[in-house]
matplotlib code that plots the C-alpha trace (Angstrom):
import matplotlib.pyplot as plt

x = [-4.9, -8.0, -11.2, -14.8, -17.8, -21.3, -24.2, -23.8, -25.4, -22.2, -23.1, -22.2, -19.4, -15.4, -12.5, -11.0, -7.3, -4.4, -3.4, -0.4, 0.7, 0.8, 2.7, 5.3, 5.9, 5.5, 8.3, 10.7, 10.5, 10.6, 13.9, 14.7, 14.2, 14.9, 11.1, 8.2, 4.8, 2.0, -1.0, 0.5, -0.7, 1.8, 0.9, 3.8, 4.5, 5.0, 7.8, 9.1, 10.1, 10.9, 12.8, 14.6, 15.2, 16.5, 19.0, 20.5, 21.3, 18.1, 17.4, 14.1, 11.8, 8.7, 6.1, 3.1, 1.7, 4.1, 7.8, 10.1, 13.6, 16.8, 19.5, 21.7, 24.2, 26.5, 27.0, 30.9, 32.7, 33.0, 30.1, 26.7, 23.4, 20.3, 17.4, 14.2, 11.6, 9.3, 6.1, 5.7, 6.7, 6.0, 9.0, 10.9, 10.4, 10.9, 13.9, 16.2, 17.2, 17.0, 19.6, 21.4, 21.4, 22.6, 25.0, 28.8, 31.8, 31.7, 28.3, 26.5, 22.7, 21.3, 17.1, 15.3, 11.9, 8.8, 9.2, 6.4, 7.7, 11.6, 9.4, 7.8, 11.0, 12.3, 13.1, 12.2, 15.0, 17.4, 16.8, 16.6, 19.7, 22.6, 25.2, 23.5, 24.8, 21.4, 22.1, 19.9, 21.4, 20.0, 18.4, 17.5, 19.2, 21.9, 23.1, 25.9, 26.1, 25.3, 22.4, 23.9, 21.7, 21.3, 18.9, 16.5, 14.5, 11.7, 9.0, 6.4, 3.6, 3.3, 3.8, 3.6, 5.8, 9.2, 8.7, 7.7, 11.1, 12.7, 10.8, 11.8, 15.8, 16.7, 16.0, 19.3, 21.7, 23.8, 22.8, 19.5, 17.9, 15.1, 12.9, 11.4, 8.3, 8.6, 5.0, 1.5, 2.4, -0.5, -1.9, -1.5, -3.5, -0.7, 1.3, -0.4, -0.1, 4.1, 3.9, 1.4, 4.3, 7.0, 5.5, 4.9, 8.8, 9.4, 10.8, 10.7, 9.5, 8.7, 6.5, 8.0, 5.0, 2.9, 5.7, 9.1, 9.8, 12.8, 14.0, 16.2, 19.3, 20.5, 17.7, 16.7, 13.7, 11.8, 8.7, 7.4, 8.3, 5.2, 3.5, -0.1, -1.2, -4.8, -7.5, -6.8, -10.0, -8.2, -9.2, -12.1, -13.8, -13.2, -15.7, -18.0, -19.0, -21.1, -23.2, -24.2, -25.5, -29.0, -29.5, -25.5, -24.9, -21.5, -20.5, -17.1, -15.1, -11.7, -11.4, -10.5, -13.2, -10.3, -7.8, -5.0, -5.8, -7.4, -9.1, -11.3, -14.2, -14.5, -18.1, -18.5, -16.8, -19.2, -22.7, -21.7, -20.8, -24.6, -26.7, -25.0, -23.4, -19.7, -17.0, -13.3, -10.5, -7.7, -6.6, -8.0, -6.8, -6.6, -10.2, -10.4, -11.0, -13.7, -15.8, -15.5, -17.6, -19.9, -20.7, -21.0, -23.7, -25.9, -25.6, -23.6, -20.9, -18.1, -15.1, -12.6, -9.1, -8.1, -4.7, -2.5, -4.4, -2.2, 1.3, 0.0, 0.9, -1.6, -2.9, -5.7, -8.2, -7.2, -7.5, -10.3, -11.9, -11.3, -12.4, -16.2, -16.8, -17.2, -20.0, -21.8, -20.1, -19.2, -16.4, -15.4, -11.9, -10.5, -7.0, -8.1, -11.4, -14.0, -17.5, -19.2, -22.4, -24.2, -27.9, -27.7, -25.1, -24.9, -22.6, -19.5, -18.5, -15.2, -13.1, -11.5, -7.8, -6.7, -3.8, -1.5, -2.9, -4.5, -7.0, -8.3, -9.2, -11.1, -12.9, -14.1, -15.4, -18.3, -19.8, -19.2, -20.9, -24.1, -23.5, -21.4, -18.3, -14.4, -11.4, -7.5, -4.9, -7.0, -4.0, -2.7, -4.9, -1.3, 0.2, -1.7, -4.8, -3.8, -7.0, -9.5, -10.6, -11.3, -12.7, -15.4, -16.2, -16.9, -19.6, -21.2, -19.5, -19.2, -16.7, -14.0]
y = [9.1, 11.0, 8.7, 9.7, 7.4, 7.4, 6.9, 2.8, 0.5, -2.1, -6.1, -9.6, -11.2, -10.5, -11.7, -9.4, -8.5, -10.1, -8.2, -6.1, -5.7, -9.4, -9.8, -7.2, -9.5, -12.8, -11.9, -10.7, -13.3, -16.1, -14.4, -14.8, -18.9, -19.3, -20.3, -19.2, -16.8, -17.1, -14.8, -11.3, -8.6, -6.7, -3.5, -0.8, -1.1, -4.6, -4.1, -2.1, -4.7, -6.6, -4.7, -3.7, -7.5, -8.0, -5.1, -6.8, -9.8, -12.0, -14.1, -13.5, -15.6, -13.4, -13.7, -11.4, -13.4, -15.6, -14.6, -17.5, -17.0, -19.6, -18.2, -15.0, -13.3, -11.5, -8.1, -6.7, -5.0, -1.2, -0.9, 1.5, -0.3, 1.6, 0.6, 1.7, 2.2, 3.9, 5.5, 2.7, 3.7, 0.3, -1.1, 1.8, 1.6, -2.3, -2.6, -0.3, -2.7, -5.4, -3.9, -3.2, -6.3, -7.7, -4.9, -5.6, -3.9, -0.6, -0.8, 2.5, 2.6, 4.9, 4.8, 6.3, 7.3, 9.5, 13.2, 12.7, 9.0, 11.5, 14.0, 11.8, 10.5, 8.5, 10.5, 7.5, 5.3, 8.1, 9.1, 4.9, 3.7, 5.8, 3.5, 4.7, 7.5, 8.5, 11.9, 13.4, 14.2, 15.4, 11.9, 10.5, 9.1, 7.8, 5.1, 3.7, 1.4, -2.1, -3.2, -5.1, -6.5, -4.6, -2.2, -0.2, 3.0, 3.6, 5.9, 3.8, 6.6, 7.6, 4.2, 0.6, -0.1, 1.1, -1.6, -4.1, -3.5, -4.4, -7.1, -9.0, -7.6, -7.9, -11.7, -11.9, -10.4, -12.6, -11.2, -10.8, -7.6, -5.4, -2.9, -0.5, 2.0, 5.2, 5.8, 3.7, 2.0, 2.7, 0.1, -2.5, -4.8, -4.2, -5.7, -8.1, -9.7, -9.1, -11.5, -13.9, -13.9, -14.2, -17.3, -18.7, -18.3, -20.0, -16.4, -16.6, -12.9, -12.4, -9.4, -8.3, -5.9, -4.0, -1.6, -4.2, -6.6, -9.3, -10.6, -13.2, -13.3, -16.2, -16.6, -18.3, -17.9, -21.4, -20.0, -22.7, -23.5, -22.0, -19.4, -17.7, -14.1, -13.9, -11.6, -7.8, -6.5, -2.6, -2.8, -4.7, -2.2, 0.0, -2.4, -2.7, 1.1, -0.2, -2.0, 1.6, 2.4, 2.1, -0.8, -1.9, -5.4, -6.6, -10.4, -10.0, -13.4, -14.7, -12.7, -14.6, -14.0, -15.0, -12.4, -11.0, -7.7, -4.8, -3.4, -6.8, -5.0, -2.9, -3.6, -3.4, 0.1, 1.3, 0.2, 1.8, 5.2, 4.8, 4.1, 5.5, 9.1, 8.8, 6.0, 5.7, 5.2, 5.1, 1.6, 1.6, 4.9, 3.4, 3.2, 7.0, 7.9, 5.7, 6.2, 10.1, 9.1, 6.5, 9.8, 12.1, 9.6, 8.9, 12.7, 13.2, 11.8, 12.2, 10.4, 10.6, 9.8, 11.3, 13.2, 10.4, 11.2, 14.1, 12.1, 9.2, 9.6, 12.5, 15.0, 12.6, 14.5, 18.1, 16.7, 14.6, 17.1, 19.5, 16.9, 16.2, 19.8, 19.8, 17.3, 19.7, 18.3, 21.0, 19.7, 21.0, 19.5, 19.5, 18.0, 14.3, 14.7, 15.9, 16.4, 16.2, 17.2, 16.9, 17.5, 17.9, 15.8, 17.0, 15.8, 17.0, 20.9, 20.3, 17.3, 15.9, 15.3, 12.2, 13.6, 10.7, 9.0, 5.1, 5.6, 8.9, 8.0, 4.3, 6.6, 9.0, 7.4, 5.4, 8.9, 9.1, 6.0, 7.7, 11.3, 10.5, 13.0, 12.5, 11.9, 12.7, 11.1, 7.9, 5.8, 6.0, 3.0, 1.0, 1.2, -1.0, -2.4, -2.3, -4.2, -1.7, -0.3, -3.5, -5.1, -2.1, -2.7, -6.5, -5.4, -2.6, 0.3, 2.2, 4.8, 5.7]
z = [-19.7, -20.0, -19.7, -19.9, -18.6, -19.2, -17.4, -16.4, -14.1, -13.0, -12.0, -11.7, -10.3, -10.1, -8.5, -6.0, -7.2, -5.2, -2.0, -2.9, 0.6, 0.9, -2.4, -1.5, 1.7, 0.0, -2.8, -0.1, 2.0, -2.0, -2.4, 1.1, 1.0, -3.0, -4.2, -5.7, -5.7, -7.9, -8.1, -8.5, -10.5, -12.6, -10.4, -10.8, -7.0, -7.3, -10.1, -7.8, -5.6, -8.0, -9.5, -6.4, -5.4, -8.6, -8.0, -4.8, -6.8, -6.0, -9.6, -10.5, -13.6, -14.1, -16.0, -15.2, -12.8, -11.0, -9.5, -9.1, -7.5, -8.4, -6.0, -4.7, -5.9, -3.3, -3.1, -5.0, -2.4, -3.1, -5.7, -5.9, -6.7, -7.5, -6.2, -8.6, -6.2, -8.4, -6.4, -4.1, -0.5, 0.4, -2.2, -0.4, 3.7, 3.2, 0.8, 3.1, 5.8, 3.6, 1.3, 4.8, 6.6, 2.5, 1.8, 1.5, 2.2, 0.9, -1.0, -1.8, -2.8, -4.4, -4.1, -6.5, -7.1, -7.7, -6.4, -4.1, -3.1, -2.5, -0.6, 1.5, 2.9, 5.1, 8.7, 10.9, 10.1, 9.4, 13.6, 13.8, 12.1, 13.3, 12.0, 8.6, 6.1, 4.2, 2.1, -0.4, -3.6, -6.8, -8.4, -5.0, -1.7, -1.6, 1.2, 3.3, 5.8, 7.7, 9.5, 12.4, 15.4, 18.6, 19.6, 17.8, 18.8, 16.2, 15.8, 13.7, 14.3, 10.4, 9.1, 10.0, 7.6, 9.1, 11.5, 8.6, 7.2, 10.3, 11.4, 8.0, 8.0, 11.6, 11.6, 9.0, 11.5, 13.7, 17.1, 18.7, 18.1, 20.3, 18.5, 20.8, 19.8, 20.6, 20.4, 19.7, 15.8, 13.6, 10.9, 13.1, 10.5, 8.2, 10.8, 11.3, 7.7, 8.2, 11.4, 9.0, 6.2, 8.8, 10.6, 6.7, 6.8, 9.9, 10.8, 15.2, 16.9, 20.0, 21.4, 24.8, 25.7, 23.0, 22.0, 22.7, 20.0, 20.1, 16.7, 17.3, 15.1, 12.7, 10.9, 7.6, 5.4, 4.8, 2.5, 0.9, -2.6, -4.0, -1.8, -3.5, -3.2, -1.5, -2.3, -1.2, 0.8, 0.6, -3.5, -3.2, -0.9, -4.3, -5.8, -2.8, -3.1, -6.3, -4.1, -2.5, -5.4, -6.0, -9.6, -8.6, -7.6, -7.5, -6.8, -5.0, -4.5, -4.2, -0.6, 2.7, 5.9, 7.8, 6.7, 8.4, 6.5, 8.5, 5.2, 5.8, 7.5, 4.9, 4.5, 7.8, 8.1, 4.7, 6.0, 9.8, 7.7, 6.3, 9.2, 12.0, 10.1, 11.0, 11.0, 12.3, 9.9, 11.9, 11.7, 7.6, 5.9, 2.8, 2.9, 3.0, 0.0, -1.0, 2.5, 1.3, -2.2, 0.3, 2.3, -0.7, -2.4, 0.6, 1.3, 4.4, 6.5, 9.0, 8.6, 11.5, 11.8, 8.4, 9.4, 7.9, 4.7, 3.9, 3.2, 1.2, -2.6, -2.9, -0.1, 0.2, 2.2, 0.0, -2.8, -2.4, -1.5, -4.3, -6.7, -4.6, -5.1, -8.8, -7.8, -5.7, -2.2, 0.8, 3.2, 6.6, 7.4, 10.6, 11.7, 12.1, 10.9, 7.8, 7.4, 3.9, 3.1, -0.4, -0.1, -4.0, -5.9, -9.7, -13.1, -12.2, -13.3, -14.6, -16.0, -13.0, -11.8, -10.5, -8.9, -9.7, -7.5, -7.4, -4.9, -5.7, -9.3, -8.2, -6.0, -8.5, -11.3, -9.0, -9.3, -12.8, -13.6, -11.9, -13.4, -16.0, -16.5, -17.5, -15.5, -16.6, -15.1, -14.7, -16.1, -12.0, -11.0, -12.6, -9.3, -7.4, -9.9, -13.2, -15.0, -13.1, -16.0, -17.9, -14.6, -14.3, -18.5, -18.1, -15.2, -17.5, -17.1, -20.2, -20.5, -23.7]

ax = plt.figure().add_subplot(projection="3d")
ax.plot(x, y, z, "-o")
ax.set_aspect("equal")
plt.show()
């Protein structure tokens, strides 16, 4: 989808979107205990899961906005479900052990998925769970296996969420279980929401020492029956940049002070890029993006801890990048760090790519609402905020 804006000043008040990490924790752990969550958004990475629960035999009434789940269907002996993960490596890194710890005698999965989801892949828990037959085959990967308690060596160093998926799995074994970090786990605000859904679950962990985790075995989920999404701070910061911009003033409600999200100081992390030059995203790289367009429009910036950029669903700091230049933007990147400079921002030279990417395009078009300009590929935003476009036109934005 190919959109083009004009020239628009964007104001008044909106409601943050629900937090899609949250939700994808939330309707695990509904299925888990047989009830309910309200608030979603119908975000493709979010029918993802769904999806996927559905495929292990969870019921599931949904309606848009709320998931509701009746009871479990066990798993036929000897059988091969496919588990549509779409582009959401979220849906993906969580549903494995789940489907593991669920899996009956004999059961095959087959995950399925984006290219770029496929090419990302999945090398920690293939080191992780030995036990495990992954394979790679033409239409995606296909699985084998049980996840049984014990102990677990895992390198959680690209991703927070291979130990997400564990911490919520390893509770349905019988046995006690230890999971033991290789290395220093990144995102550990991410994590931080899985222990908040968890205790909301009545689900017991224990932290040993900051990389040994025991998840006692024999486990139940106790969500309550009806369990709300709260605000998500990563996609509201995607709104916040309009405040950045000079005539702007967006109302931003619906979020929690008292989050366990990371992306929470967001604003923070936005007005430290502007007065002091440079900010740390090590612990908030979905905020990359955005903090590049922050440093573009106030003229220069350095943004450090950028490596992880590179294996999100777009080379985020490439193409970024490539996309700031047709504004007039010079980059230098370096391996966990990039300097922009724009002394002289223009309309952009070019109709720009959105790279399939979510993030990318919700970061571009704030400049086109200054310079005006079009976008293709702007239909990506579906993955994790579907009504972005019609959220932007209610505060003023004018594009077609």
């Amino acid at each position: 989808m190919k959109l083009t804006f004009c020239k628009s000043r964007v104001a008044g008040p909106v409601q943050a979107p629900p937090s899609k990490s949250y939700a994808h924790r939330l309707l695990i752990a509904a299925a888990l205990s047989g009830g309910r969550v309200d608030s979603l958004a119908p975000s493709e990475d979010i029918l993802a899961t769904i999806d996927c629960l559905h495929a292990l035999g969870f019921e599931i009434r949904y309606d848009g906005k709320c998931a509701e789940f009746s009871r479990h269907q066990d798993m036929q002996s000897d059988c091969r479900i496919v588990l549509p993960c779409r582009e959401s490596g979220s849906t993906m890194r969580f549903i494995i052990p789940l489907a593991l710890a669920l899996a009956g005698k004999g059961t095959e999965f087959l995950i399925t998925g984006s290219d770029r989801l496929l090419e990302r892949g999945i090398a920690p828990y293939v080191k992780t769970l030995a036990n495990v037959n992954f394979r790679y085959v033409a239409d995606g990967i296909l699985m084998s296996g049980h996840l049984d308690s014990g102990d677990f060596i895992l390198d959680a160093s690209s991703s927070s969420q291979y130990l997400t998926g564990l911490m919520m799995a390893l509770p349905l074994c019988t046995g006690d279980s230890r999971i033991l970090l290789e290395n220093e786990p990144v995102s550990r605000g991410y994590l931080a929401i899985t222990e908040d859904v968890l205790s909301l679950a009545g689900i017991q962990l224990k932290w040993q020492n900051e990389r040994q985790l025991l998840v006692p075995g024999g486990q139940h989920y106790c969500l309550s029956p009806t369990a709300s999404v709260e605000g998500d701070w990563t996609n509201a910061a995607y709104l916040e940049i309009y405040n950045f911009i000079d005539g702007n003033r967006v109302c931003i409600s619906g979020l929690r002070n008292g989050s366990a999200q990371g992306d929470r100081i967001c604003r923070e992390l936005m007005s430290q890029l502007v007065n002091e030059g440079q900010v740390d995203i090590s612990e908030n790289i979905d905020l990359g993006p955005v903090l590049f367009t922050l440093a573009a429009l106030k003229g220069k910036g350095c943004i450090k801890g950028t490596g992880r950029l590179a294996i999100k669903e777009s080379d985020r700091v490439r193409d970024m990048i490539s996309e700031l230049e047709a504004f007039g933007v010079e980059a230098q990147v370096f391996e966990n760090e990039v300097e922009i400079s724009a002394p002289r921002l223009h309309a952009p030279s070019r109709t720009l790519s959105g790279h399939n990417d979510h993030r990318l395009v919700m970061a571009l078009v704030p400049l086109l609402t200054v310079f005006s300009g079009s976008i293709d590929g702007a239909d990506a935003v579906r993955k994790s905020f579907p009504d972005y476009f019609e959220v932007l036109a209610k505060l003023g934005a004018e594009y077609d």
